[in-house]
C-alpha positions in Angstrom: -49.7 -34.7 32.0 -52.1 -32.2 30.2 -49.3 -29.7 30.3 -46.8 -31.9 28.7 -49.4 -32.3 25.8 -50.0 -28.7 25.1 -46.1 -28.1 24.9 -45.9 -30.9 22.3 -48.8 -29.9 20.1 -47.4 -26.3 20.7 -44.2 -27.8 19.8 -45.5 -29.9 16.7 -47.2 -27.0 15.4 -44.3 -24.4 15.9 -42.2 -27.0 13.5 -44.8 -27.7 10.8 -45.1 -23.7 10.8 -41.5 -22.8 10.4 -41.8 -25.9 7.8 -44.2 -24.0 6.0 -42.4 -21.4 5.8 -39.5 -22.3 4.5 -40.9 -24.3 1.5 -42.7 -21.2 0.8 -39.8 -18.7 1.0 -37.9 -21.4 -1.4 -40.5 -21.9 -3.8 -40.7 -17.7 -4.0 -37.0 -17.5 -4.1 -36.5 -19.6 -7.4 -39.5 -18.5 -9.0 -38.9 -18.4 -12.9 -35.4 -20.2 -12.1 -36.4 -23.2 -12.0 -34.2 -25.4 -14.9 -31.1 -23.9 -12.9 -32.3 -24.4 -9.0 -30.2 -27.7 -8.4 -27.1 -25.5 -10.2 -27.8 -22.2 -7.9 -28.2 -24.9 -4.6 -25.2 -26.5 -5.3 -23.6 -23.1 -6.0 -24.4 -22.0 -3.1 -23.1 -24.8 -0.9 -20.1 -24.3 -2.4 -19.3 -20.9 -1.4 -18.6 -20.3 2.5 -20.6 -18.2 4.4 -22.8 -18.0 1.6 -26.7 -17.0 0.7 -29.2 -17.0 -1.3 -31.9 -14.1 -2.2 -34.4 -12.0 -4.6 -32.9 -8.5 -5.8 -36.1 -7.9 -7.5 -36.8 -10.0 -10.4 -32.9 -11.3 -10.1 -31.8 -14.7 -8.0 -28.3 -13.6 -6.2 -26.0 -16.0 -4.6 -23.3 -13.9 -2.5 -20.4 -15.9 -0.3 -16.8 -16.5 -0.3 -15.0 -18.6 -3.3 -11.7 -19.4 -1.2 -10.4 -16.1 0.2 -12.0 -14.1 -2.3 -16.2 -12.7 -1.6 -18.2 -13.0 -4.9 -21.5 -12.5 -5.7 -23.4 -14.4 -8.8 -26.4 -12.8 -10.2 -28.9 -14.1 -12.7 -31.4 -11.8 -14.6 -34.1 -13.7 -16.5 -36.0 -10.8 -18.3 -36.4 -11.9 -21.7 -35.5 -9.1 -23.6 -32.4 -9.2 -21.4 -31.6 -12.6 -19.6 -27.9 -12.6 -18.2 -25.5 -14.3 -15.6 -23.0 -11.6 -13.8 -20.0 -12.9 -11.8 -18.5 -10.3 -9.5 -15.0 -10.5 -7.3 -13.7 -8.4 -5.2 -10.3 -7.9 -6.1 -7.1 -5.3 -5.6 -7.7 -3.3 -8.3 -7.5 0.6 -7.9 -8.1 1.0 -11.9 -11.1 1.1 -14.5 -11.0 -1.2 -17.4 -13.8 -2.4 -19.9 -13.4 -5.4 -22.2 -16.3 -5.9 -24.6 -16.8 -7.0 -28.2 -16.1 -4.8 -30.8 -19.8 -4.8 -31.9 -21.1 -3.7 -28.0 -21.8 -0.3 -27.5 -18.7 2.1 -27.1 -18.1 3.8 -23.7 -18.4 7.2 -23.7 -15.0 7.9 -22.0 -11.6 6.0 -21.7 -8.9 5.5 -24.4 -8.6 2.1 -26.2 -6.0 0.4 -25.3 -4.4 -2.0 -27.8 -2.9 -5.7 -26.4 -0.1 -7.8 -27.8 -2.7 -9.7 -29.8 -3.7 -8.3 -32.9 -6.6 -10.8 -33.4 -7.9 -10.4 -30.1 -8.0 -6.4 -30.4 -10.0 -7.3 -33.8 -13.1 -9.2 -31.8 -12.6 -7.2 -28.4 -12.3 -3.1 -27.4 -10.7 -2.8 -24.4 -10.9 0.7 -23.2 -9.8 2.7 -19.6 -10.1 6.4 -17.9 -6.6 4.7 -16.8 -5.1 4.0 -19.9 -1.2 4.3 -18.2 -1.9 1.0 -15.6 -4.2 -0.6 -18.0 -1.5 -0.9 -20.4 0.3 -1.9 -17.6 -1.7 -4.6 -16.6 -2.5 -5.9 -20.1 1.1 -6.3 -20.3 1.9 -8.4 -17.6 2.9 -11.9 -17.5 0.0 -14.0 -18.8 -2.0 -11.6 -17.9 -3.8 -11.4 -21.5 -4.1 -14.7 -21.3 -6.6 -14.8 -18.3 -8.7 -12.0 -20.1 -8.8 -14.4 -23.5 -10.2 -17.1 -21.1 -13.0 -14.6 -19.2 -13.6 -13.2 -23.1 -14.2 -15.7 -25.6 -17.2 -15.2 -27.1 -19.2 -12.0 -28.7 -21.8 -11.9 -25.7 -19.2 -12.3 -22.7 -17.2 -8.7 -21.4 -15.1 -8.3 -18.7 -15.4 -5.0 -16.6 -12.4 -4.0 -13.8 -13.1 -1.4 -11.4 -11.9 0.2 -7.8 -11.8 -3.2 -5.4 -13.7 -5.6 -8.1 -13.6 -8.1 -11.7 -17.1 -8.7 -13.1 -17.8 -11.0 -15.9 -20.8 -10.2 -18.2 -22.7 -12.8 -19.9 -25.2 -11.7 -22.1 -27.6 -13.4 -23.1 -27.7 -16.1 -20.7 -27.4 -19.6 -22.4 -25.8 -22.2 -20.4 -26.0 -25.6 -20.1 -24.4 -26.5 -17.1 -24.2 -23.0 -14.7 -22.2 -24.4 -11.3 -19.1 -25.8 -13.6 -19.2 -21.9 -15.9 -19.5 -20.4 -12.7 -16.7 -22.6 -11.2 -14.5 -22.5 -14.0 -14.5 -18.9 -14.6 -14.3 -18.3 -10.7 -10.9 -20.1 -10.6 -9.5 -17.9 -13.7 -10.7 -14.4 -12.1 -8.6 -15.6 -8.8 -5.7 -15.7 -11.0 -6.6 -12.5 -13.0 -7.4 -11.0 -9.0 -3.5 -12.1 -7.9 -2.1 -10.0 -11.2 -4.0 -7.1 -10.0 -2.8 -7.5 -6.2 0.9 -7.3 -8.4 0.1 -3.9 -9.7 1.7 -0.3 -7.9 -0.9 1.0 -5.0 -2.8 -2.2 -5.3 -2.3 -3.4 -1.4 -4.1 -0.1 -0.2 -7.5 -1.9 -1.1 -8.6 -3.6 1.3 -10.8 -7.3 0.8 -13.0 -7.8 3.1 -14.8 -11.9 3.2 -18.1 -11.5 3.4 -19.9 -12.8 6.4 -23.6 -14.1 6.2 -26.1 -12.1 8.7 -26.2 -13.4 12.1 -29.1 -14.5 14.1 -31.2 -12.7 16.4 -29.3 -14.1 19.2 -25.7 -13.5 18.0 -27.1 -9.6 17.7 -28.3 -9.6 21.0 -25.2 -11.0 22.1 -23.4 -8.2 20.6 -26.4 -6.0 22.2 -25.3 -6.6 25.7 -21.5 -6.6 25.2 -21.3 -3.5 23.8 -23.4 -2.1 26.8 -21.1 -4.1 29.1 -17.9 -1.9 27.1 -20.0 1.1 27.5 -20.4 0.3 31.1 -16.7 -0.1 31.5 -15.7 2.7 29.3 -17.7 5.1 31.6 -16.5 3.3 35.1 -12.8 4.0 33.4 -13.7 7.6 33.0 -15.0 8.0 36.0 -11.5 6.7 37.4 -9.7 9.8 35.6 -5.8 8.4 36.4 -5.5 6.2 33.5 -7.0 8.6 30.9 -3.9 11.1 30.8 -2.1 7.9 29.6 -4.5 7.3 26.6 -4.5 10.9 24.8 -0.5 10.7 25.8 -0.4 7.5 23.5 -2.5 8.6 20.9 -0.2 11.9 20.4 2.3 10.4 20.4 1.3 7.7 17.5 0.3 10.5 15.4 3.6 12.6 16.0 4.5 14.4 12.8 0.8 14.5 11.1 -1.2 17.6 11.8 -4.2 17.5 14.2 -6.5 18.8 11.7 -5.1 16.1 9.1 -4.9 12.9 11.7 -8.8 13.9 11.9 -9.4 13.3 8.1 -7.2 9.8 8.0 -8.6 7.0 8.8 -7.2 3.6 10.7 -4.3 5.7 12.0 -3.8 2.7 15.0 -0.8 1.0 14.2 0.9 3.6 11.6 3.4 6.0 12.3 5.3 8.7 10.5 8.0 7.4 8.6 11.4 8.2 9.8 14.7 8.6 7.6 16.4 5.5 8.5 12.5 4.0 7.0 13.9 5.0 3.0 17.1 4.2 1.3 19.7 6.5 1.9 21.3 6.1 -1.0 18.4 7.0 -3.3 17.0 10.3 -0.9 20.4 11.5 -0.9 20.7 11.3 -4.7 16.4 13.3 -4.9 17.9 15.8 -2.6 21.2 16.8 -4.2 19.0 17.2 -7.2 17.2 19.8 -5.4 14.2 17.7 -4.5 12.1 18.6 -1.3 11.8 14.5 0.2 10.6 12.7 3.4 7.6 12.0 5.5 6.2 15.0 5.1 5.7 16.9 1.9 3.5 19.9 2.2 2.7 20.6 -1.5 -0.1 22.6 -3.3 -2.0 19.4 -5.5 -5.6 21.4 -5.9 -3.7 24.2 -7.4 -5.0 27.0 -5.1 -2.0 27.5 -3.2 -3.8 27.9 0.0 -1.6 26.0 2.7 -4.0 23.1 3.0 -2.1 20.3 1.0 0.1 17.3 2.5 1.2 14.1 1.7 2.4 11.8 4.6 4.2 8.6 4.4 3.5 6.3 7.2 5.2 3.2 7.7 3.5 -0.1 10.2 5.5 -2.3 12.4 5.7 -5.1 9.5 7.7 -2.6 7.1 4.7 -1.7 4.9 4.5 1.8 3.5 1.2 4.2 3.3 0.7 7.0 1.1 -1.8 9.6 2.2 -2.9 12.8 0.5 -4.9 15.5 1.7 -6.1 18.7 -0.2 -7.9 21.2 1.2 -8.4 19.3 4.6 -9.8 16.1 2.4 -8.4 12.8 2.1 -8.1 12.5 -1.7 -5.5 9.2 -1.8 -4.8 6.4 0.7 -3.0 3.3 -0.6 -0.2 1.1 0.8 2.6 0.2 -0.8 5.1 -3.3 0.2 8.1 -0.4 -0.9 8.7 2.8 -0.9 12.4 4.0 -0.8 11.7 7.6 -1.6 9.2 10.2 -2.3 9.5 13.5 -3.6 7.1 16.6 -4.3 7.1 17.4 -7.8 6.6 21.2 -8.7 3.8 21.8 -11.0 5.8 23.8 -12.9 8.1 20.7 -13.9 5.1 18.2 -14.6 4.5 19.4 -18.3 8.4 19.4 -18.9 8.8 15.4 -18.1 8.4 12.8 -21.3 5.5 10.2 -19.7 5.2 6.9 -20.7 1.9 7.6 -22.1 0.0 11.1 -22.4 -2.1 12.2 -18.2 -5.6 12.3 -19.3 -5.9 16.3 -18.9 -3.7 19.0 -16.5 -3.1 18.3 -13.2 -4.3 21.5 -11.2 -1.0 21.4 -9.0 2.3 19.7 -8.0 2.9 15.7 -8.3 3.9 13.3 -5.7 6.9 11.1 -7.0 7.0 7.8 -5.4 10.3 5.7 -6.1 9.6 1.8 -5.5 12.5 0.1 -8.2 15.2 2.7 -8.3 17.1 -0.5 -10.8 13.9 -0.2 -13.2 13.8 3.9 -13.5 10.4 2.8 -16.5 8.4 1.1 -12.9 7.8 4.4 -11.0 5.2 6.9 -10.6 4.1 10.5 -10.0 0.6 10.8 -8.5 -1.0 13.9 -10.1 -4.8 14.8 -9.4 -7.3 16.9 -11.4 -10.2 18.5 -8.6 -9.2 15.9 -6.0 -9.4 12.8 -8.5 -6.2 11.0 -9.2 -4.4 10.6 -12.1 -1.2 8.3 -12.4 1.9 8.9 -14.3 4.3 6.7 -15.3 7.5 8.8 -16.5 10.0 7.0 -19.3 12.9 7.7 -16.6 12.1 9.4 -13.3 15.7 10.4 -13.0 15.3 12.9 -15.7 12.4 15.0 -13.5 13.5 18.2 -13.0 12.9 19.3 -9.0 
């Protein structure tokens, strides 16, 4: 009897101290939030897999809005209170939209949108100016921006994998229903950037809340049950001939030294010729083109041996392009279609007429990648100055001289 006591004071007490603690760990949380706590709460129960936390003096809510993983930060320095919205999103491009009277970025070329009066309140600037106009000038498109950028403190910022809405200051009534409502328009603005060239090769993740001691050591012991297994299968020495014999055979085509460098290579294979469209490889080669899977080229400009681009290809159909310079990955994006590619000579890069001017000289050749043979304006030459890339759109890729 005096046993079952002590295990249900011990009991009483371990619940009033893990009470304690989380009233106090709340109270710290929303310190100097408190006129937007119920907002933030209800926030947060809205999102899936979702928490709650300090970054310093900022309140963070991070979780999934749908299939998308956001994160919501509120800053409430006075000289500087503000609300960000972030989503990860398919976008492999930089682009700043800010009023006219915010500081000017350094870098990146303004770009100018079908509205006049919206380009009179707002600067929209990018490093990428060729796919920003691009994107601008998609279907409704602008429209989604006008809804994110309305007013003279709000700016929109697009960079690789994420959209992030600015508000600054913060002064808002109701914050779950802005939050919401602009949430719902950067899912549409996230689906125009999943339409845009290169866009599937960025990969969006949901986020998953932090698992509890026990999931992790859970995890613990079946990863030493694996290891276990692993070694017991080593040991065993018949099966493991099999294995490497798979593996090389997966990565047929693509260099050792190169399969090293690429990541996620399970499931990918070198594309073959019956992968691309005859039609439009025969018409790159009779120009004197060098096409296919494998294009050794010389994209750092140094002429050492060291460049390649591979085209892979899974068992759904979807394409991969993958660049490597000087025995470093410097591109990796997927593509739904690819119907030809084609090394582009340096040599021939200044002569073609581009949609709009590369930001500086590429320091070697161009990869031209043919995805709407019907649309010759929708196709591009990856070009890249010291391992970063730069995208050219030409005004007819069948006017590139080979």
């Amino acid at each position: 009897m005096a046993t079952h006591n002590i295990f249900l004071v011990l009991s009483a007490a371990t619940f009033l101290f893990a009470l304690v603690i989380a009233v106090s760990t709340r109270r710290s949380r929303f310190s100097g939030y408190g006129e937007i706590v119920k907002d933030v709460e209800r926030l947060s129960r809205t999102l899936l897999q979702s928490e709650t936390f300090r970054d310093g003096t900022d309140l963070v809510v991070r979780g999934n809005h749908g299939r998308w993983p956001v994160l919501v930060r509120f800053s409430s320095a006075e000289e500087s209170s503000a609300l960000s919205i972030t989503l990860h999103a398919p976008a492999n491009f930089q682009m700043l939209v800010a009023p006219v009277s915010a500081p000017k970025p350094e870098t990146g070329a303004r770009i100018r949108t079908a509205d006049g009066l919206f380009d009179f309140k707002f600067s929209t600037t990018s490093e990428q100016p060729v796919v920003a106009r691009m994107f601008v000038a998609g279907a409704g498109t602008l429209q989604l921006i006008k809804k994110l950028c309305w007013a003279s403190f709000t700016s929109l910022r697009i960079g690789p994998g994420e959209l992030e809405l600015l508000v600054r200051p913060c002064n808002i009534a109701n914050v779950f229903d802005y939050v919401q409502q602009h949430l719902a328009t950067m899912e549409k603005l996230a689906e125009s950037l999943r339409a845009m060239p290169g866009a599937d090769a960025i990969r969006i993740l949901p986020f998953r809340k932090p698992g509890n001691r026990m999931l992790k050591a859970a995890v613990a012991l079946a990863l030493s049950i694996a290891l276990l297994e692993a070694s017991h299968l080593s040991a065993a020495g018949p099966g493991q001939e099999q294995v490497f014999a798979s593996q090389t055979l997966a990565h047929e085509g693509v260099l050792p030294s190169d399969a090293a460098n690429i990541l996620y290579l399970k499931g990918w294979r070198l594309a073959q010729e019956a992968d691309f469209d005859a039609n439009e490889v025969g018409w790159l080669r009779a120009q004197g083109a060098a096409t296919g899977a494998t294009l050794p080229s010389d994209f750092s400009g140094k002429n050492n041996g060291h460049d390649t681009a591979y085209i892979l290809v899974n068992d759904e159909g979807m394409k991969r392009v993958v660049v490597l310079s000087e025995g470093r990955l410097i591109y990796d994006r997927r593509y739904r279609q690819i119907l030809a590619a084609a090394r582009v000579p340096a040599s021939d890069l200044n002569a073609i007429e581009w949609r709009a001017p590369l930001p500086a000289k590429p320091d070697g050749d161009g990869l031209l990648i043919v995805t709407k043979p019907e649309d010759p304006t929708a196709n591009l030459i990856l070009t890249f100055k010291e391992g970063s890339l730069m995208l050219g759109a030409p005004v007819n890729y069948q006017k590139v001289a080979f």
